[in-house]
C-alpha positions in Angstrom: 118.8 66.4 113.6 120.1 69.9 113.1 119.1 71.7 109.9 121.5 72.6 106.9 122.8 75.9 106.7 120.8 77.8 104.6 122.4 79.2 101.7 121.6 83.2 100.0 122.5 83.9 96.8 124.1 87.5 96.3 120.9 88.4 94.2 118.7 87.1 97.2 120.4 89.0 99.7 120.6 92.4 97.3 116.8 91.6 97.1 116.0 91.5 100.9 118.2 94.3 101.6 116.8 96.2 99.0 112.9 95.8 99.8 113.4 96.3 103.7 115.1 99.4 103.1 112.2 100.9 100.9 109.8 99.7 103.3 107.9 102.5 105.1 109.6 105.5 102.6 108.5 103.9 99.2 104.7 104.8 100.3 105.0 107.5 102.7 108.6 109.4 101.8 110.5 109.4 104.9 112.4 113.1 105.0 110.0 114.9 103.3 109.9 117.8 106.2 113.5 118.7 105.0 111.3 120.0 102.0 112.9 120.3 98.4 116.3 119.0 100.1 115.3 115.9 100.7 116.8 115.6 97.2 119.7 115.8 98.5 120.0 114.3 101.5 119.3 110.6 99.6 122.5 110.5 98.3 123.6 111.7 101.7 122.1 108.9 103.4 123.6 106.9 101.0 127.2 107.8 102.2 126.5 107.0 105.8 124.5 103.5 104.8 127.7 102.6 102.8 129.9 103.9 105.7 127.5 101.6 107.8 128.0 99.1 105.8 131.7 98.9 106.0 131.4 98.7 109.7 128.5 95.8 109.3 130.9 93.7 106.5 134.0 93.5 108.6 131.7 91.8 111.7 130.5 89.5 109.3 134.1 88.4 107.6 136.2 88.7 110.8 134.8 85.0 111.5 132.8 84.0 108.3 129.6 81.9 108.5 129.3 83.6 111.7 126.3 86.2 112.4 126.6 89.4 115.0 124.9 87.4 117.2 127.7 84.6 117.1 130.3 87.0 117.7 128.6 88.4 120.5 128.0 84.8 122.5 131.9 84.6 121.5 133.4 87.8 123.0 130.6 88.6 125.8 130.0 84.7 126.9 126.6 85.6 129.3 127.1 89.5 129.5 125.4 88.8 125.5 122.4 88.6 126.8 122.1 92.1 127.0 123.0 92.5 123.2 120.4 90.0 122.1 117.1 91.6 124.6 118.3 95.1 123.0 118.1 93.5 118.9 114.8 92.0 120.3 113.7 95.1 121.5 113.7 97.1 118.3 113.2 94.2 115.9 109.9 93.9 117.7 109.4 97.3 117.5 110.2 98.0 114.0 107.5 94.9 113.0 105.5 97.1 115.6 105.6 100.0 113.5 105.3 98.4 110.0 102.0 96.4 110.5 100.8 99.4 111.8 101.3 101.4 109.1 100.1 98.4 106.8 96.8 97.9 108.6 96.6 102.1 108.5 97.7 102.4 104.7 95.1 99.4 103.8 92.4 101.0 106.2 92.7 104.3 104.6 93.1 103.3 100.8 90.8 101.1 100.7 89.3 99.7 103.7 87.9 101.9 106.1 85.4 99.8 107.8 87.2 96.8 108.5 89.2 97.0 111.8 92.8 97.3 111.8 93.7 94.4 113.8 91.8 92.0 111.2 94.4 93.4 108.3 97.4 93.3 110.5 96.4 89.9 111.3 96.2 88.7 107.8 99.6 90.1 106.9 101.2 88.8 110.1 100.2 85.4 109.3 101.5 86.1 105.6 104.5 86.8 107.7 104.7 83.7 109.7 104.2 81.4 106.8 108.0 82.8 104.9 110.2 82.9 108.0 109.0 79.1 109.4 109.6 77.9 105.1 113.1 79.5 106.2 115.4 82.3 104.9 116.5 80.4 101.7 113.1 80.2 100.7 112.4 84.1 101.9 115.4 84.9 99.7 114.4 83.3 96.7 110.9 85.2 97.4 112.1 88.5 97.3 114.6 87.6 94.3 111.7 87.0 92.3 109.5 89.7 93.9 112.2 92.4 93.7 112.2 92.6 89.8 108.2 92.9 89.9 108.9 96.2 92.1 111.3 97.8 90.4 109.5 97.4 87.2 106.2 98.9 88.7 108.1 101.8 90.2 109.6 102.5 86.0 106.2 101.9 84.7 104.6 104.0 87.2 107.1 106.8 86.7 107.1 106.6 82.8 103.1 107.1 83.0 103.4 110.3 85.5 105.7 112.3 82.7 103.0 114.0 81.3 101.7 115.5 85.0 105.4 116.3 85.7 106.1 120.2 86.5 109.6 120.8 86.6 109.1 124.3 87.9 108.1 123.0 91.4 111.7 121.8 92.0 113.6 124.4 94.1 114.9 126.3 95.4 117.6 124.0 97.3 119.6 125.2 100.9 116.9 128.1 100.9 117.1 127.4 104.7 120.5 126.8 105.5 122.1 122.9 106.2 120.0 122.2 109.3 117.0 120.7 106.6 119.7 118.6 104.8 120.8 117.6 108.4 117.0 116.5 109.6 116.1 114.9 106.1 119.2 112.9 105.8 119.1 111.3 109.5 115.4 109.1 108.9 116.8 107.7 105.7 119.5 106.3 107.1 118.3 102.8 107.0 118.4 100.9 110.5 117.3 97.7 108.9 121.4 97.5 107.7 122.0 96.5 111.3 119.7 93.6 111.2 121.4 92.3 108.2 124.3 90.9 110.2 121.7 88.7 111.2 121.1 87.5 107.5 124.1 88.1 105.3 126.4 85.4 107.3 124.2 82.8 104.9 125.5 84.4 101.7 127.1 81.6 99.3 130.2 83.5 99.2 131.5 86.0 102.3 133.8 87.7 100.3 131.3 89.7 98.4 129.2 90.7 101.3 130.1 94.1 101.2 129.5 94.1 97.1 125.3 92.5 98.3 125.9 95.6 100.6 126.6 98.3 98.0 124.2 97.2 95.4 121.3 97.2 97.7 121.8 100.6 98.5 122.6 101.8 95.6 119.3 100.5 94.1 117.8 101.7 96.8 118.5 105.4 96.6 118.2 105.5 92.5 114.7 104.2 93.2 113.5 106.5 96.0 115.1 109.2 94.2 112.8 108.6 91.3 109.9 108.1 93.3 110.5 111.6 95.4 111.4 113.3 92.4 108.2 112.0 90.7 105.8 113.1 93.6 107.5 116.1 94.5 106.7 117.5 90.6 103.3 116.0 90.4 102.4 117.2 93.5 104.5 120.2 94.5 106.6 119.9 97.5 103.9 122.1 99.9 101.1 119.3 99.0 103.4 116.2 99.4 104.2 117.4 102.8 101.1 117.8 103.9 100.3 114.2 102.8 100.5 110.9 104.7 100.8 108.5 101.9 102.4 111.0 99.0 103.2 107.8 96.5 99.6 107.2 96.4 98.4 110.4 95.7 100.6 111.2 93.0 99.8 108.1 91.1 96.2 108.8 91.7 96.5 111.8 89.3 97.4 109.8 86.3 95.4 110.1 84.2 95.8 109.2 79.7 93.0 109.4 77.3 90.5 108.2 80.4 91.4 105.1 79.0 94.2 104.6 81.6 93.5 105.8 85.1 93.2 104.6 88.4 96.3 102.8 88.8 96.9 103.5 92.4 96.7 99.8 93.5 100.4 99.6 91.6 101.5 101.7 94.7 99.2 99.1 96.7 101.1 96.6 95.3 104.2 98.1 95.7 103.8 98.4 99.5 102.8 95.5 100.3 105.4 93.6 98.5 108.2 95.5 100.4 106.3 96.0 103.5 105.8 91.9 103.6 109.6 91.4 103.1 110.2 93.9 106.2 108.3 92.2 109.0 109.3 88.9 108.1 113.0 90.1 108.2 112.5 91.4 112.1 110.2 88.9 112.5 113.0 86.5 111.8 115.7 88.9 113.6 113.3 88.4 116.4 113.0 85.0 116.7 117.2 84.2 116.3 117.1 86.8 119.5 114.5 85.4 121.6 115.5 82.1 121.0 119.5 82.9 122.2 117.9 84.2 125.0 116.0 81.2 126.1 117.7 78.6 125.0 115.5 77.2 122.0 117.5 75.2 119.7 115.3 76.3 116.5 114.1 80.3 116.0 111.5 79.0 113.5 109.6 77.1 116.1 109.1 80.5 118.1 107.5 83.2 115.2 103.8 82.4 115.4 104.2 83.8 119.4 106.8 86.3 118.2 103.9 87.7 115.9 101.0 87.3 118.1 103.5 89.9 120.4 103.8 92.3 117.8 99.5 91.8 117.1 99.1 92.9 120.6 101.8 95.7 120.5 100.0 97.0 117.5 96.7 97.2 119.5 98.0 100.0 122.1 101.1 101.1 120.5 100.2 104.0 118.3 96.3 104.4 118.0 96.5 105.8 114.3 98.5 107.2 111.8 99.0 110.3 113.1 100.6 109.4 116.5 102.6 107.0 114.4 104.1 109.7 112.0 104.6 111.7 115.4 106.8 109.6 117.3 108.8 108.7 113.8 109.4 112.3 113.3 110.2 113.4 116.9 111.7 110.5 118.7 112.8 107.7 116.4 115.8 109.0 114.6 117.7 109.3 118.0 115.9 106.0 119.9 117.4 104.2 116.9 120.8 105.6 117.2 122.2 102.8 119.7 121.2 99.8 118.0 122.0 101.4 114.4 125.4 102.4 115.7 126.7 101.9 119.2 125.6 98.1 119.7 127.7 97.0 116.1 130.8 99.8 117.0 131.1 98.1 120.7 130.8 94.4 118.9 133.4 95.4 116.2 136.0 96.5 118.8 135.5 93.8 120.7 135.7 91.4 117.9 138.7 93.2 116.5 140.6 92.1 119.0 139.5 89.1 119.6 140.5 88.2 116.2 143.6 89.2 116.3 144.3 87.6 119.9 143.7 84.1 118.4 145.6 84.6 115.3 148.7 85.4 117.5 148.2 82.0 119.5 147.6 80.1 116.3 151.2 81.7 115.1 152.7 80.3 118.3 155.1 77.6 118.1 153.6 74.5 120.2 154.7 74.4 123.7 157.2 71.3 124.5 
């Protein structure tokens, strides 16, 4: 018997979008080597994830109820194939990445003698258990968990006032555009793309691009904060030469030795967000793998789709350093096709599809 559609409501999806975006940059600060510009180059990114977005929307409403993928096995027939090994391809690496940087973060912190692959396995089964309860039930998660991170990240701020130097902002440009340039690129979010794969179960289609704009929105005021915040607690020099800035800068806080230690709020921050992102490309994942082969359920399919990304983690990236290598170096152009050529291609293509079968369903009936 084939399963209802599961049904998002617009907070749910505003929630998912809004936690896989922080992901990775709410703990480490993704486009911190463009210095004190990073400043600007979140409202920056913003622009291009709303110009994204746009793109991403009309694929969605140009046959509602229906994902990227859909459209794809529409216009392509088995030439899809290709599209859906590609999503695969980077969803898996994506969850690659993240549990990665989990086990490292948790290894660091507050682990350090328990081996990586123990931690990522506990998370990945985390993992497993929300996409198999479904994404209705992963929505109404992160609805719930979404208002729990937000609130830590005010609190949090709100406590770090009285370590705040304002005279370690600036000076902004000192070195031209090409920092703006290289900060703004890695925070422009590539989980938008896999959102296609998740916003055709929103209650109502016509506000997709509205769950669109909010997420981001609430995403940049909240990095914003949290850069500003460590950048004057920490000075910019120091937060760059950090791995996990967040964590540090909380670490600092310090009232009355009465409260102090509060880093596990970043903890808790991380891992909430960090959870909501691999079980997104988990699920992402799954849907592709499953079109691929033929399965008639994607849920059946994530225990082996995490086991895969549990081996990749083993030999991919040996530690944090490697990891924040590669993301600086290589991953703001590897991501570049997926992020923008795969959707363009499926948008033109769809474009005119569309309009090809609303000029047949104008035409009079033949006699």
């Amino acid at each position: 018997m084939p399963r209802q559609k599961e049904i998002l409501s617009n907070w749910s999806g505003i929630s998912l979008l809004g936690m896989f975006m922080m992901g990775t940059s709410i703990i480490t600060m993704a486009g911190k080597d463009a210095g004190m510009d990073v400043l600007l180059a979140l409202p920056m990114a913003a622009v291009a994830n709303i110009l994204l977005a746009f793109m991403y929307t009309r694929i969605l409403t140009l046959y509602p109820g229906k994902s990227m993928m859909d459209l794809q096995e529409m216009i392509f027939g088995k030439l899809s194939k290709l599209f859906y090994l590609l999503t695969v391809w980077i969803a898996l690496h994506v969850a690659t990445m993240t549990l990665i940087l989990f086990g490292e973060f948790i290894q660091v912190v507050s682990l350090p003698e328990t081996p990586r692959y123990f931690i990522c396995g506990f998370i990945a089964a985390l993992a497993i258990w929300l996409v198999k309860d479904g994404l209705e039930v992963m929505g109404r998660w992160a609805g719930f968990a979404f208002p729990v991170f937000l609130l830590i990240i005010t609190g949090v701020s709100l406590l770090s006032i009285e370590d705040i130097r304002l005279d370690t902002l600036g000076p902004f440009l000192s070195k031209g555009l090409h920092p703006l340039l290289t900060g703004t690129f890695p925070l422009i979010a590539l989980g938008l793309a896999f959102f296609t794969e998740v916003f055709n179960h929103l209650g109502n289609s016509r506000k997709t691009f509205r769950v669109f704009l909010f997420g981001i929105l609430l995403t940049t005021f909240s990095l914003f904060f949290v850069y500003l915040r460590n950048i004057s607690v920490l000075g910019m020099s120091f937060t760059q030469s950090l791995y996990f800035p967040s964590y540090a800068a909380v670490g600092i806080i310090n009232i009355g030795n009465f409260l102090q230690r509060i880093e596990v709020a970043v903890s808790v921050n991380f891992i909430l967000v960090g959870f909501i992102r691999l079980s997104i490309c988990l699920y992402v994942a799954s849907k592709g793998i499953s079109r691929l082969f033929g399965f008639q359920d994607h849920r059946a399919i994530t225990a082996p789709v995490a086991f895969l990304v549990m081996a990749f983690t083993l030999f991919a990236f040996r530690n944090i350093v490697e990891l924040s290598e590669w993301v600086n170096s290589t991953y703001p152009y590897y991501r570049v096709p997926f992020l923008f050529f795969l959707p363009l291609v499926t948008w033109v293509a769809g474009e005119i599809k569309a309009r090809k079968d609303r000029r047949k369903a104008t035409l009079p009936p033949a006699l």
